[in-house]
N, C-alpha and C positions, 0 to 999 in steps of 0.2 A: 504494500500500500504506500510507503515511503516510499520506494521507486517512483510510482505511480504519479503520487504528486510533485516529486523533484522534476520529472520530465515535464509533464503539463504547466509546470512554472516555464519549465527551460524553452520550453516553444513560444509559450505567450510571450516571455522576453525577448523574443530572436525578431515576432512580428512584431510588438510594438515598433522595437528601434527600425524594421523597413520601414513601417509605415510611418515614422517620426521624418527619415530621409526623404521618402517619399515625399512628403509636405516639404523639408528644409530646399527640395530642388525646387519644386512649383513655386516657392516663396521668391526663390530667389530670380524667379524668371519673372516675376510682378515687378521690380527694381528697375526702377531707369539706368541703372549703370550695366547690365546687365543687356540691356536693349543696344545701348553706344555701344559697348563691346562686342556684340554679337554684327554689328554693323563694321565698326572697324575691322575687326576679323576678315569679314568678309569679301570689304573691296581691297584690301590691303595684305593679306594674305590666302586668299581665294575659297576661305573657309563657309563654305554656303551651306553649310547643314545649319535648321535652325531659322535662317534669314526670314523665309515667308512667316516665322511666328510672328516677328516684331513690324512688320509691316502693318500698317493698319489697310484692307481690303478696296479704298477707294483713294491712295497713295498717289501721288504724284510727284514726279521730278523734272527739273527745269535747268538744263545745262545751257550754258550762255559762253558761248566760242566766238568773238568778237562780235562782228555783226549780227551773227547767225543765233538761234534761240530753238533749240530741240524740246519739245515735249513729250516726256513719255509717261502710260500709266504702267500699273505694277505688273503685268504681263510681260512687258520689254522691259524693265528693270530687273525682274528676276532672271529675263532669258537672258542679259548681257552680263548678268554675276554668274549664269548656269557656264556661262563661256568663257568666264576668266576663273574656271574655278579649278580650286589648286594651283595658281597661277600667282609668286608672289611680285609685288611691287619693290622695284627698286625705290625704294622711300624711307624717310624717316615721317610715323602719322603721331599727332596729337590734336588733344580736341579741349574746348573750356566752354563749359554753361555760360551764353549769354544771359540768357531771361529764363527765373522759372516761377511757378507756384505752385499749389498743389494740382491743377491741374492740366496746364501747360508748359512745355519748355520748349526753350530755341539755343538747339546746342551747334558751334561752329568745330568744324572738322578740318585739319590742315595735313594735308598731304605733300610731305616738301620734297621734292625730286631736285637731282643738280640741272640750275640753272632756270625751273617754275617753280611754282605749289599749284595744288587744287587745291580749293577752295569749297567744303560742302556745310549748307547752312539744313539743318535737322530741325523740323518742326515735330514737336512730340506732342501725344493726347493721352493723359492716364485714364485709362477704361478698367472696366471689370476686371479685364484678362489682362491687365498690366501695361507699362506703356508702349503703344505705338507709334511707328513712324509715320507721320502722314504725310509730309513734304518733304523733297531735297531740292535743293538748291545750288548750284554749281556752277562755279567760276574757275577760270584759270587765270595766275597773277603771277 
């Protein structure tokens, strides 16, 4: 009978702690920093597993190559990550929160290469399922 209950503890302890990590992962994908990152990754080391979470589903992006003005929606933005993936950037990236509050942020993204940068301005939306990316924004300087 001792047996009996030393196991039945030892399993309900084994599931707790998955289902504790279980939640510590989901938590952690609710985090804005969590979204940047999985963005950075992405264009800058071609890490695209992931990326359609933090998009938010009516996303847009707006590259600005001198005169010229591309607009794309999250369809062509996924397919040109599906394209550069595993693919890394000769770059040094950093990013710093412009503007935020509880439920918007505008984070700038610097992608420095010898001799330009990109430039990607991050409009964010905190939702239920944590924050997404609804605009980019993109310049070359």
């Amino acid at each position: 009978m001792k047996t009996i209950k030393t196991f039945t503890a030892a399993v309900l302890l084994i599931l707790s702690t998955g289902a504790f990590a279980a939640d510590e992962a989901n938590n952690q994908k609710l985090q804005m920093d969590y979204t940047i990152k999985t963005y950075i990754d992405a264009i800058s080391n071609g890490k695209v597993k992931g990326i359609s979470e933090v998009f938010d589903n009516e996303v847009r992006s707006t590259l600005t190559r001198g005169e010229k003005i591309i607009n794309s929606g999250r369809a062509d933005i996924l397919g040109a990550l599906k394209t550069n993936e595993n693919m890394v950037q000769n770059c040094s990236t950093s990013y710093s929160i412009v503007e935020m509050n509880t439920s918007q942020s505008i984070v700038k993204v610097i992608m420095k290469y010898e001799g330009f940068s990109r430039v990607n301005y991050l409009t964010m939306s905190n939702t239920s399922k944590g924050w997404k990316i609804t605009n980019i924004a993109s310049t070359f300087i």
